[in-house]
Structures are given as structure tokens and as C-alpha cells.
C-alpha positions as CSV (number, residue, x, y, z in Angstrom):
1,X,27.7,-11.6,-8.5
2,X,24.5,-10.1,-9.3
3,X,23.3,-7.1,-7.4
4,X,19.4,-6.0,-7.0
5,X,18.7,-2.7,-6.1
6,X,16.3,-2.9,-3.0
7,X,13.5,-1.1,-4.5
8,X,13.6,-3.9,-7.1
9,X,14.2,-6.5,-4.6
10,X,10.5,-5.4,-3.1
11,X,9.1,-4.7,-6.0
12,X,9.9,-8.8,-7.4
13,X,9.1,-10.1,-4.1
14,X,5.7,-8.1,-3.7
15,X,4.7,-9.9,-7.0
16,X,5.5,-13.6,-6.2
17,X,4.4,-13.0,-2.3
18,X,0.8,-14.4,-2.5
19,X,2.3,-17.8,-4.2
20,X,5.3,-18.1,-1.5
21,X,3.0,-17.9,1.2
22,X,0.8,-20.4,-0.2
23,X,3.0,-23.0,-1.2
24,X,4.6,-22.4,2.3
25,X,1.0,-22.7,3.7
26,X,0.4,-26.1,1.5
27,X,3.8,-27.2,2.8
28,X,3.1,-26.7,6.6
29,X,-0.4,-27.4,6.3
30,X,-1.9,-24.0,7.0
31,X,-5.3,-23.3,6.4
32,X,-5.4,-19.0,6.9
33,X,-8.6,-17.8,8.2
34,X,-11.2,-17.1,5.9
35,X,-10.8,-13.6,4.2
36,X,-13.5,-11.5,6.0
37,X,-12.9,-12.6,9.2
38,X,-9.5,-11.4,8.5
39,X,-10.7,-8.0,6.9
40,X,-12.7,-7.3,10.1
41,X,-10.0,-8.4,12.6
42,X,-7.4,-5.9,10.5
43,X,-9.8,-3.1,10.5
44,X,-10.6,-3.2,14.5
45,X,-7.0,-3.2,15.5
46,X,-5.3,0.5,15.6
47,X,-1.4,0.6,14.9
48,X,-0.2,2.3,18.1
49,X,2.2,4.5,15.7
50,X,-0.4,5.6,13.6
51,X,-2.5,8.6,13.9
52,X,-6.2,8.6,13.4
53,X,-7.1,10.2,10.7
54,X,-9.7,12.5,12.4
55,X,-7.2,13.5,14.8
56,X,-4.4,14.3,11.7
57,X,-7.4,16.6,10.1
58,X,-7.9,18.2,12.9
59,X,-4.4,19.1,13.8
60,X,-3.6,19.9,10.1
61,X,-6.8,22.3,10.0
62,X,-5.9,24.4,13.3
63,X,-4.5,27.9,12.9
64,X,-1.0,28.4,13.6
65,X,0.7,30.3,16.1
66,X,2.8,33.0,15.7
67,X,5.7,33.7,17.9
């Protein structure tokens, strides 16, 4: 039995992703949108999770108080 470590796992995956997913889009018959209408739709979307990085600056940049 042969064991990857999951870092390596990731790491082999992340290089044969772009040909999986279009082989799997040739085999399904996907046509993905074109590229910059996918840039632009990715950049106007904000992760819930994720903190703007104005408001990270900011926070980081504030003195502390001390108790």
C-alpha cells in the first residue's frame, strides 16, 4: 500500500488540476466562461470570512491598550 503525505497529495493534484478539469469539461461538454468575465465576477464578490484589507491595516495600526 502506498501512502502520500497530504502536503504531497496537494501539491501533485495542484499540478495536474487545470488538465482534470478540462478533460472533465471536454467530457461533459462544458464550455467555462471566458476568462475576464470570470476575473471580474471573482474580484466583485467578498468572502464573508475574510477581512478587508483596509479594515486589517487599520486594526493592526491602532495603539494598544494597556490594562
Amino acid at each position: 500500500e502506498i501512502v502520500f503525505p497530504p502536503e504531497r497529495w496537494a501539491a501533485t493534484f495542484r499540478s495536474h488540476a487545470q488538465l482534470i478539469l478540462h478533460e472533465l469539461g471536454e467530457y461533459l461538454g462544458y464550455s467555462p466562461p471566458p476568462l475576464l468575465d470570470r476575473l471580474i465576477d471573482d474580484a466583485q464578490k467578498i468572502h464573508q470570512q475574510r477581512p478587508v484589507l483596509q479594515e486589517t491595516l487599520a486594526t493592526a495600526t491602532q495603539p494598544r491598550c494597556e490594562s
